[in-house]
PyMOL Python script that loads the backbone (N, CA, C, O; Angstrom):
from pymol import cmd

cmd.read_pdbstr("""\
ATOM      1  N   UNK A   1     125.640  53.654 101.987  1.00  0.00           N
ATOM      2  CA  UNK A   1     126.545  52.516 102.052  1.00  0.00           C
ATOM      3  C   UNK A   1     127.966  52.998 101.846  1.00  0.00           C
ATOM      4  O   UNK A   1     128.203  53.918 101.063  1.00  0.00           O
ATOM      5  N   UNK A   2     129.155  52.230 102.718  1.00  0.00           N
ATOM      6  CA  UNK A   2     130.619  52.682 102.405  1.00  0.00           C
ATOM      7  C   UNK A   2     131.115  51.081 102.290  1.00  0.00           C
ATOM      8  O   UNK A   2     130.629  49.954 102.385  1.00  0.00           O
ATOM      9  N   UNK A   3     131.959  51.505 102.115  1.00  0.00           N
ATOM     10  CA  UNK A   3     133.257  50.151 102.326  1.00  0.00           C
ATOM     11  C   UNK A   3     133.428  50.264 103.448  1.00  0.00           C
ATOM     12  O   UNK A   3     133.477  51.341 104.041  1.00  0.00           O
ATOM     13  N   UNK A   4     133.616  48.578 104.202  1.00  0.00           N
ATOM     14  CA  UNK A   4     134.143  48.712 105.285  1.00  0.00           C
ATOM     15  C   UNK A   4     135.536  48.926 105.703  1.00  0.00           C
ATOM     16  O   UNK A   4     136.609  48.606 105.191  1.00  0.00           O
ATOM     17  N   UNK A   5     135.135  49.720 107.054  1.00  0.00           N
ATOM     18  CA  UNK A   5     136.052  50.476 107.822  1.00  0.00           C
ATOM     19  C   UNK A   5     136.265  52.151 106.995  1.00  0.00           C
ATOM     20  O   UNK A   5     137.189  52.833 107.441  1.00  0.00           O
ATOM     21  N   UNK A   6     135.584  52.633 106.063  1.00  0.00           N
ATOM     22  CA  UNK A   6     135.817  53.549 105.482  1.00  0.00           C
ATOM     23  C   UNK A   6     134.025  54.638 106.399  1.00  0.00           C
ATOM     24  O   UNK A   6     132.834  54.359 106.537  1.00  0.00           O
ATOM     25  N   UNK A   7     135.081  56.053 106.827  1.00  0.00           N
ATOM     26  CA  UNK A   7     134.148  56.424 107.780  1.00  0.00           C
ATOM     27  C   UNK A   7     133.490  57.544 107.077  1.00  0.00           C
ATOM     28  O   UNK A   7     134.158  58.357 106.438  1.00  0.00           O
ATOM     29  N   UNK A   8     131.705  57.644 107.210  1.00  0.00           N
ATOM     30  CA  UNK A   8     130.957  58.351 106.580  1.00  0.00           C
ATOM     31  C   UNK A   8     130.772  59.821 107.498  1.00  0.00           C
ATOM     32  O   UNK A   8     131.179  59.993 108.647  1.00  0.00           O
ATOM     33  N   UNK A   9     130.193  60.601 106.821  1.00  0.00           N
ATOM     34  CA  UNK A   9     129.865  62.102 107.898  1.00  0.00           C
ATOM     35  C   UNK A   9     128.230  62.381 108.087  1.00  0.00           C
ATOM     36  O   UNK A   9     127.611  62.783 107.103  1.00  0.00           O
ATOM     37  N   UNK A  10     127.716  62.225 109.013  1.00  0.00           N
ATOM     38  CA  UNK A  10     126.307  62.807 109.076  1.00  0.00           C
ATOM     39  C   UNK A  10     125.999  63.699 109.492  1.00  0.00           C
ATOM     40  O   UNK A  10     126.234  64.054 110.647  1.00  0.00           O
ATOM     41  N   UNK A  11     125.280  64.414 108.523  1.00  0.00           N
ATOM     42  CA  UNK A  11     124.913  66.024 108.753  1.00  0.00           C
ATOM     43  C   UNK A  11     123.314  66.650 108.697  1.00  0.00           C
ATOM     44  O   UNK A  11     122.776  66.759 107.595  1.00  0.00           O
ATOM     45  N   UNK A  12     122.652  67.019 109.830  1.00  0.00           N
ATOM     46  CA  UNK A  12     121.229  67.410 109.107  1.00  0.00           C
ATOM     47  C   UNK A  12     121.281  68.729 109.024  1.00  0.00           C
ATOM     48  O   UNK A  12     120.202  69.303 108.877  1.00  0.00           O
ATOM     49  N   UNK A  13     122.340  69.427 109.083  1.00  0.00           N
ATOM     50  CA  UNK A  13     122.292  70.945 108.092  1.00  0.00           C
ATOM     51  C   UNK A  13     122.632  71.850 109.374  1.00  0.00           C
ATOM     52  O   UNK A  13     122.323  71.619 110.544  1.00  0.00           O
ATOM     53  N   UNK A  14     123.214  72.737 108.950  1.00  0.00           N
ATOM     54  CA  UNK A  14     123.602  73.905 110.415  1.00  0.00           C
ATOM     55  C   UNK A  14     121.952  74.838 110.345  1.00  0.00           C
ATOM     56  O   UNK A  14     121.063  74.983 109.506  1.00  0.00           O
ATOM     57  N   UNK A  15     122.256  75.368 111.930  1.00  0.00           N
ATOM     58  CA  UNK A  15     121.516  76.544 111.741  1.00  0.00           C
ATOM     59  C   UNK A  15     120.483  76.284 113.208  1.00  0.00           C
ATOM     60  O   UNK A  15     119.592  77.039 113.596  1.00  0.00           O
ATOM     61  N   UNK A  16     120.887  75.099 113.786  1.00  0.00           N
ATOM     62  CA  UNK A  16     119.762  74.429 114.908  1.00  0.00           C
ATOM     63  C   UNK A  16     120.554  75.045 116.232  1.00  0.00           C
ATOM     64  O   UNK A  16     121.777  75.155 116.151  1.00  0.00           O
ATOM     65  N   UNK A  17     119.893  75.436 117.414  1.00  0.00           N
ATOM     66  CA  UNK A  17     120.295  75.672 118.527  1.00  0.00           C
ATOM     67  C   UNK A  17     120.871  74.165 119.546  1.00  0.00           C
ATOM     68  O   UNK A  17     121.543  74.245 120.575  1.00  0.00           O
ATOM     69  N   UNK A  18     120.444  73.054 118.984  1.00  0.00           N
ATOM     70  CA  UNK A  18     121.426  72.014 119.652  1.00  0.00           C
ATOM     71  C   UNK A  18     120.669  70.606 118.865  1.00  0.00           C
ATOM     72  O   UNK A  18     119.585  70.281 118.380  1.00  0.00           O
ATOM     73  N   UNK A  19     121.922  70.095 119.088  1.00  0.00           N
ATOM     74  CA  UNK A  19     121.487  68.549 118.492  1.00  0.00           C
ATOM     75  C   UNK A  19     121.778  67.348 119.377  1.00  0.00           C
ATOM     76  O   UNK A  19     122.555  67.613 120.295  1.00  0.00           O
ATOM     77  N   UNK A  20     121.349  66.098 119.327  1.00  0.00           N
ATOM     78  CA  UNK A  20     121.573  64.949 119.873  1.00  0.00           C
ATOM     79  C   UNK A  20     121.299  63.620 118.976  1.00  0.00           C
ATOM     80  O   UNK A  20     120.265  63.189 118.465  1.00  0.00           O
ATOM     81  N   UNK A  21     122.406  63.226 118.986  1.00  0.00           N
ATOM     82  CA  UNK A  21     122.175  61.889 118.131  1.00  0.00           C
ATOM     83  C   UNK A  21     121.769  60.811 119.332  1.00  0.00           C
ATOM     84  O   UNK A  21     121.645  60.924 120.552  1.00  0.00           O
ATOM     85  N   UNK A  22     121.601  59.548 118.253  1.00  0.00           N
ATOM     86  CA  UNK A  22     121.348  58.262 118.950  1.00  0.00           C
ATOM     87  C   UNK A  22     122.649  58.014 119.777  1.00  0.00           C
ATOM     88  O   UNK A  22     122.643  57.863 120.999  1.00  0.00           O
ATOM     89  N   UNK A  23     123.626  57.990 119.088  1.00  0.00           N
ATOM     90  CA  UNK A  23     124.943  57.454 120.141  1.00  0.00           C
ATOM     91  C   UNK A  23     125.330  58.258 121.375  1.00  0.00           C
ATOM     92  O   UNK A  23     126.010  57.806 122.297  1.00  0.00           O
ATOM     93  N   UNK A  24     124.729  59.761 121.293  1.00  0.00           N
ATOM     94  CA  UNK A  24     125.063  60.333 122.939  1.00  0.00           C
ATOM     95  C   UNK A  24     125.808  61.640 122.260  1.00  0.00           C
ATOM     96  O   UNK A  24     126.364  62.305 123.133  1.00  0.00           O
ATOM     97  N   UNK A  25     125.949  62.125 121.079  1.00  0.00           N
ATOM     98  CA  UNK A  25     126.858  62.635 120.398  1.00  0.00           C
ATOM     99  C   UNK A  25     126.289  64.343 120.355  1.00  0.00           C
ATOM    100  O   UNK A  25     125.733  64.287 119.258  1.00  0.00           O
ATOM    101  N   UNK A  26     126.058  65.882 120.854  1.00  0.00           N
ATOM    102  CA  UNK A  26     125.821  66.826 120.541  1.00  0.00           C
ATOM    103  C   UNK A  26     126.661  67.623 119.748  1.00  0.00           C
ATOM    104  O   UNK A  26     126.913  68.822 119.867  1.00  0.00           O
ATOM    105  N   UNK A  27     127.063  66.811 118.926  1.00  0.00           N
ATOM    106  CA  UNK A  27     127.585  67.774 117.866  1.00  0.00           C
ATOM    107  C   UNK A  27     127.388  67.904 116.367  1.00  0.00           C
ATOM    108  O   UNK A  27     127.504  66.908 115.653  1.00  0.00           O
ATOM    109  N   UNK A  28     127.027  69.370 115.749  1.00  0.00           N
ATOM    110  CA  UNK A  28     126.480  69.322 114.668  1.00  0.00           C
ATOM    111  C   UNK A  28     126.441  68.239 113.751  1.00  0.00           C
ATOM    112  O   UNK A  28     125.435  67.895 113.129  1.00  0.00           O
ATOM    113  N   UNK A  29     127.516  67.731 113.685  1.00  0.00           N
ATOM    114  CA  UNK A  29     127.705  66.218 112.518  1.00  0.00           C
ATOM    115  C   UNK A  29     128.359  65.689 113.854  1.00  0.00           C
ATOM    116  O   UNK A  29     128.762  66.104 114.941  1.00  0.00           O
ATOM    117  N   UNK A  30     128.189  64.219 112.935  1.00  0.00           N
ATOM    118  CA  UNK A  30     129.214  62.919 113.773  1.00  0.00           C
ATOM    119  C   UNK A  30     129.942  62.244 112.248  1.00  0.00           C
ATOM    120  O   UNK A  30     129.606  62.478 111.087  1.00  0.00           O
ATOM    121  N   UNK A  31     131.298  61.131 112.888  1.00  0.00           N
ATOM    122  CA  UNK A  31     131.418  60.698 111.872  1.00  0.00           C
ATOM    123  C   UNK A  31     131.543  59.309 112.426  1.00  0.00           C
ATOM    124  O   UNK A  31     131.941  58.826 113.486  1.00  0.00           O
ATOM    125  N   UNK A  32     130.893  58.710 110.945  1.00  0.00           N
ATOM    126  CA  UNK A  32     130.455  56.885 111.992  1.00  0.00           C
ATOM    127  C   UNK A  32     130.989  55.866 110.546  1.00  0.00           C
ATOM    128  O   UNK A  32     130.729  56.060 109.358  1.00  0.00           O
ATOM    129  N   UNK A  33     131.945  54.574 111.285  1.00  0.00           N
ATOM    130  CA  UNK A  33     131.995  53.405 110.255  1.00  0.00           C
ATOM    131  C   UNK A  33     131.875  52.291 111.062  1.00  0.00           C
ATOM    132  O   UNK A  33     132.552  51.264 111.030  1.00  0.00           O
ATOM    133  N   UNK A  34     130.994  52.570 111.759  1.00  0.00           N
ATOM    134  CA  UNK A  34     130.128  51.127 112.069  1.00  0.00           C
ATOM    135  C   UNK A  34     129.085  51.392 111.953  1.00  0.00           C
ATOM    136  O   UNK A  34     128.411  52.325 112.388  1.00  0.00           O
ATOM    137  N   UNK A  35     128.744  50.042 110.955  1.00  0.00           N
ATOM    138  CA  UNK A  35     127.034  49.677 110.458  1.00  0.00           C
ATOM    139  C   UNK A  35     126.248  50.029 111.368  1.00  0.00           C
ATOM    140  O   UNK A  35     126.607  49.922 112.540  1.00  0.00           O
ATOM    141  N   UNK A  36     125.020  50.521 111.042  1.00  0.00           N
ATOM    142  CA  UNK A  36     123.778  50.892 112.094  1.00  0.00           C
ATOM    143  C   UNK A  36     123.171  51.797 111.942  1.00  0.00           C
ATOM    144  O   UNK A  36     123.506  52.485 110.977  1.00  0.00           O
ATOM    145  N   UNK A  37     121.933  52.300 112.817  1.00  0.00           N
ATOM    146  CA  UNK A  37     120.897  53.369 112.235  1.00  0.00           C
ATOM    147  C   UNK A  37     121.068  54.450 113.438  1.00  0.00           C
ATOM    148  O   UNK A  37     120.809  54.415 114.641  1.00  0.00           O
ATOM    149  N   UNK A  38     121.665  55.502 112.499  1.00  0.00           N
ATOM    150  CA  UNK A  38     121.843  56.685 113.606  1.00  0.00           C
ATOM    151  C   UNK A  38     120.448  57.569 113.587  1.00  0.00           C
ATOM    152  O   UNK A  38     119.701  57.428 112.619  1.00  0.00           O
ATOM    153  N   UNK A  39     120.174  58.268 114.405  1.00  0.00           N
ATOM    154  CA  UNK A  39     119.008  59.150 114.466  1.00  0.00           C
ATOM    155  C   UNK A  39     119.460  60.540 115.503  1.00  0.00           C
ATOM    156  O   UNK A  39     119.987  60.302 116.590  1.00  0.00           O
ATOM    157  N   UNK A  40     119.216  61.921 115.080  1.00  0.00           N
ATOM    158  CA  UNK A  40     119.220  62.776 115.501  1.00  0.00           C
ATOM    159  C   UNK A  40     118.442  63.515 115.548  1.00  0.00           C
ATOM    160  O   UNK A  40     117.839  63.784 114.510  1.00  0.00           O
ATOM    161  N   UNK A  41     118.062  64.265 116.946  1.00  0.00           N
ATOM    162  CA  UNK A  41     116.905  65.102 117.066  1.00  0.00           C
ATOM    163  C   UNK A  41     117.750  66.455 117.360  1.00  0.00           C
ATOM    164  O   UNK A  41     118.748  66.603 118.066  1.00  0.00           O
ATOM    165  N   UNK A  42     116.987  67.441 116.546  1.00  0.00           N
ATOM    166  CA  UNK A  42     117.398  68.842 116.226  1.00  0.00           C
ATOM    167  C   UNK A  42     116.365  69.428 116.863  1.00  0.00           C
ATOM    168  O   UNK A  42     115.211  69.002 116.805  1.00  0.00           O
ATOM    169  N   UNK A  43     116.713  70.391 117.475  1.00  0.00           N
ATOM    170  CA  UNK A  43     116.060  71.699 118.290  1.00  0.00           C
ATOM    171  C   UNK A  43     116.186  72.874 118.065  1.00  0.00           C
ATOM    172  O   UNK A  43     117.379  73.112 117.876  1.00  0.00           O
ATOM    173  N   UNK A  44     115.239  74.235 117.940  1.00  0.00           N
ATOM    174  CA  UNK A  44     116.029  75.463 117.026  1.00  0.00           C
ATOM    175  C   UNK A  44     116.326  76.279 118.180  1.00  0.00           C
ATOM    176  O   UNK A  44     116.946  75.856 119.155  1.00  0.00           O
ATOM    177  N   UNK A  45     115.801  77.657 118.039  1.00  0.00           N
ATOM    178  CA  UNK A  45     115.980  78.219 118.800  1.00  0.00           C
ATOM    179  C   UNK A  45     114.700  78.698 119.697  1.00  0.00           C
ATOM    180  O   UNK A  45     114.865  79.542 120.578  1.00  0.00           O
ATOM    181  N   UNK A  46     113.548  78.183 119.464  1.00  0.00           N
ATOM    182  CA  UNK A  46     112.273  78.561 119.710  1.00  0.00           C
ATOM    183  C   UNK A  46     112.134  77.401 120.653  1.00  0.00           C
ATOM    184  O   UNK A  46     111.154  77.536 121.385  1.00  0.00           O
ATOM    185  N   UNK A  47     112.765  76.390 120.840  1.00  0.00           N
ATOM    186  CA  UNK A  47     112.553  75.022 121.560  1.00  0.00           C
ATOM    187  C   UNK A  47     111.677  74.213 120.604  1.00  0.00           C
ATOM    188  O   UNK A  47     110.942  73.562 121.345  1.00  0.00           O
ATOM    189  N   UNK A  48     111.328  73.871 119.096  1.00  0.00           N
ATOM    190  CA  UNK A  48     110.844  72.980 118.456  1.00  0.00           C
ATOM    191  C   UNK A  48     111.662  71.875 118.150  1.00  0.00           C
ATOM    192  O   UNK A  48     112.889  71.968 118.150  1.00  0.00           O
ATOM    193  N   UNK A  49     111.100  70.907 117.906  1.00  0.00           N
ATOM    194  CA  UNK A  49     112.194  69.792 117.275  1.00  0.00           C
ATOM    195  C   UNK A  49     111.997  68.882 116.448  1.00  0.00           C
ATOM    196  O   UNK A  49     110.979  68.225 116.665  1.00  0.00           O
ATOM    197  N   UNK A  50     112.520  68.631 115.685  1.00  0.00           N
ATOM    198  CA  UNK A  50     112.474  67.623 114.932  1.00  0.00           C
ATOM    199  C   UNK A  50     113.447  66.686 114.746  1.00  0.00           C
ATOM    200  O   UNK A  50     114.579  67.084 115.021  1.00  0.00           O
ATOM    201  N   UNK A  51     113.314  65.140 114.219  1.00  0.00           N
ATOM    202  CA  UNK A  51     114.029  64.253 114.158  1.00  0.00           C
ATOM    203  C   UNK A  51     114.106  63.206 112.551  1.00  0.00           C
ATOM    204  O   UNK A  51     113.285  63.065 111.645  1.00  0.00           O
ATOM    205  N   UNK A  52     115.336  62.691 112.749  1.00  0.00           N
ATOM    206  CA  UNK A  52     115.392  62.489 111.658  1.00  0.00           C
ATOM    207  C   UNK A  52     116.601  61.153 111.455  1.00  0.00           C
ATOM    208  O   UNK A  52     117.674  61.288 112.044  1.00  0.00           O
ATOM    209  N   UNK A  53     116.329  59.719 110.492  1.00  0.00           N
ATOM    210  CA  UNK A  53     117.274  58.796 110.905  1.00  0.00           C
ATOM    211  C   UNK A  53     118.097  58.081 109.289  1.00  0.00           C
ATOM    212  O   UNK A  53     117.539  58.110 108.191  1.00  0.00           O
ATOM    213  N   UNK A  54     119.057  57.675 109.467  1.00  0.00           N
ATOM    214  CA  UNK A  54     119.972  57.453 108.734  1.00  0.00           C
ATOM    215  C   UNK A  54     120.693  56.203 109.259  1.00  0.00           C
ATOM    216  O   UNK A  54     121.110  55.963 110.392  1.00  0.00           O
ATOM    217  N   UNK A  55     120.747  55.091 107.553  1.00  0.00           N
ATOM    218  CA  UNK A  55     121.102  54.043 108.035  1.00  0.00           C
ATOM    219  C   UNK A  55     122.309  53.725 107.087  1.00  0.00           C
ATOM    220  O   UNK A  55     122.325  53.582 105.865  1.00  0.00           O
ATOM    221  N   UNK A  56     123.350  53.652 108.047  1.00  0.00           N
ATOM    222  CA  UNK A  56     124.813  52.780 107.153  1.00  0.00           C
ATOM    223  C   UNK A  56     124.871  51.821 107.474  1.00  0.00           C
ATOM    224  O   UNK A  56     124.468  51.175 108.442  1.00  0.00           O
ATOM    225  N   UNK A  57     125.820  51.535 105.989  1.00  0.00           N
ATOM    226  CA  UNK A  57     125.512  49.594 105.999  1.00  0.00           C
ATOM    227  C   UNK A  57     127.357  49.978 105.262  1.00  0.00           C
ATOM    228  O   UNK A  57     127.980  50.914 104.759  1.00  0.00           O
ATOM    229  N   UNK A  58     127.546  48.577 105.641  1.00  0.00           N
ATOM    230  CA  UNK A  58     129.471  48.935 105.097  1.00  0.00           C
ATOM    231  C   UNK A  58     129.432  47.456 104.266  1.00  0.00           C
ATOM    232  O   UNK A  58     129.211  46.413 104.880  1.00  0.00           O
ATOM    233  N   UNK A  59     129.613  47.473 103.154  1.00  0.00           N
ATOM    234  CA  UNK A  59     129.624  46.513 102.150  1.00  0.00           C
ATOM    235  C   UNK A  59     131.009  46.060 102.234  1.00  0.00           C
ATOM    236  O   UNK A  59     131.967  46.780 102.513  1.00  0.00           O
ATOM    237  N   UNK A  60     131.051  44.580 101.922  1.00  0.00           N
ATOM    238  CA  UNK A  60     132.065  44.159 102.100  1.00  0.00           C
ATOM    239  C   UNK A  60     133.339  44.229 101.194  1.00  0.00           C
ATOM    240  O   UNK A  60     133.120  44.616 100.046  1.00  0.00           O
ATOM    241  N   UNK A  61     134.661  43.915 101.521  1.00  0.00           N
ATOM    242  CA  UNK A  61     135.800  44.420 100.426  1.00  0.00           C
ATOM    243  C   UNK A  61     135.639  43.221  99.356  1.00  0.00           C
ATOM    244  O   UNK A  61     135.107  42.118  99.484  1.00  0.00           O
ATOM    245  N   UNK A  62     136.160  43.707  98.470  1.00  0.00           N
ATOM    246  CA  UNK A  62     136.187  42.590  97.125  1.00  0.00           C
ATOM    247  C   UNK A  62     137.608  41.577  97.444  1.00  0.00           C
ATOM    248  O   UNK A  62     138.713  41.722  97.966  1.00  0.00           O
ATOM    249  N   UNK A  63     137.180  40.984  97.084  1.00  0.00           N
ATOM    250  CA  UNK A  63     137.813  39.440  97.406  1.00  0.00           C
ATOM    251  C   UNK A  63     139.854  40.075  96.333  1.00  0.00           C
ATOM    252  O   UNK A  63     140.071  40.577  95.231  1.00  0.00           O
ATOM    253  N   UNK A  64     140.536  39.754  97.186  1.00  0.00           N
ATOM    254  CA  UNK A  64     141.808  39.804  96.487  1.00  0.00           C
ATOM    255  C   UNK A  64     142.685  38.702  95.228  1.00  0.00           C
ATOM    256  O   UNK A  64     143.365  37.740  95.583  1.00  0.00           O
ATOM    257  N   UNK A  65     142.518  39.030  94.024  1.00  0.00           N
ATOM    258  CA  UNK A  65     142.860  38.302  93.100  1.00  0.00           C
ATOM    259  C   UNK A  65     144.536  38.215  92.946  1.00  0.00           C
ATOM    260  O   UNK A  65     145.209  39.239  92.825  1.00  0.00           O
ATOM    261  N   UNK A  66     145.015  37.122  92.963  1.00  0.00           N
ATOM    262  CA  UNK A  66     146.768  36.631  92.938  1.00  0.00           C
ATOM    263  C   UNK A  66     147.214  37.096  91.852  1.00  0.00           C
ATOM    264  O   UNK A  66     146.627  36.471  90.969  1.00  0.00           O
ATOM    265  N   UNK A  67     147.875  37.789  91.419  1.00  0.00           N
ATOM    266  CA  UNK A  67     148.436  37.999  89.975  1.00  0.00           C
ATOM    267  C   UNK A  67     149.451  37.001  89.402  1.00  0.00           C
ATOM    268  O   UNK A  67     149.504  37.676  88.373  1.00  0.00           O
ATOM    269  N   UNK A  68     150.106  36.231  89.205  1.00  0.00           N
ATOM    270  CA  UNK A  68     151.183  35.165  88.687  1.00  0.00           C
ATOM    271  C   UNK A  68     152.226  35.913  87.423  1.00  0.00           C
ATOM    272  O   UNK A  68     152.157  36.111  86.210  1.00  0.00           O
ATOM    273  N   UNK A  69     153.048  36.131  88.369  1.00  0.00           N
ATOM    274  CA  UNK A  69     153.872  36.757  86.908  1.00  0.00           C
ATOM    275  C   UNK A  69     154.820  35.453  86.091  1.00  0.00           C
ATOM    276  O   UNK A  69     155.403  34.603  86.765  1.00  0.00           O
ATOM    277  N   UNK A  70     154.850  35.455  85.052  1.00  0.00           N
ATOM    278  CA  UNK A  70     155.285  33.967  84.140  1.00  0.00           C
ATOM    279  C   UNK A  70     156.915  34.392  83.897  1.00  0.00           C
ATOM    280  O   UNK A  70     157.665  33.634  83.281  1.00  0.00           O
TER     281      UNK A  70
END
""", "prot")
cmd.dss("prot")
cmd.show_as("cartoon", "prot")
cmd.util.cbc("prot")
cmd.orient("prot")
């Protein structure tokens, strides 16, 4: 979870011969601040793969309190 509009980094670790996220994205990390469930499938160098998914949620800002100076 972040604050919204505040942008997170997703990483499933170096060391893979190529990656692909859900959004279309081949690059080792992405960085995302819109809510939603990213998923990336990792491939090594042998052609195996595995996948793996991650969900941000952006909580909302706290309400702004008036101060009144007397």
């Amino acid at each position: 979870s972040t604050c919204q509009g505040v942008a997170v980094t997703l990483d499933p670790g170096a060391g893979y011969a190529s990656y692909l996220w859900s959004n279309g994205s081949t690059s080792p990390t992405i960085i995302v601040s819109v809510a939603g469930i990213y998923t990336v499938t990792v491939t090594d160098g042998l052609g195996c793969t595995g996948s793996a998914s991650a969900a941000v949620t952006n909580l909302p800002s706290p309400p702004v309190k008036l101060i009144r100076h007397q």
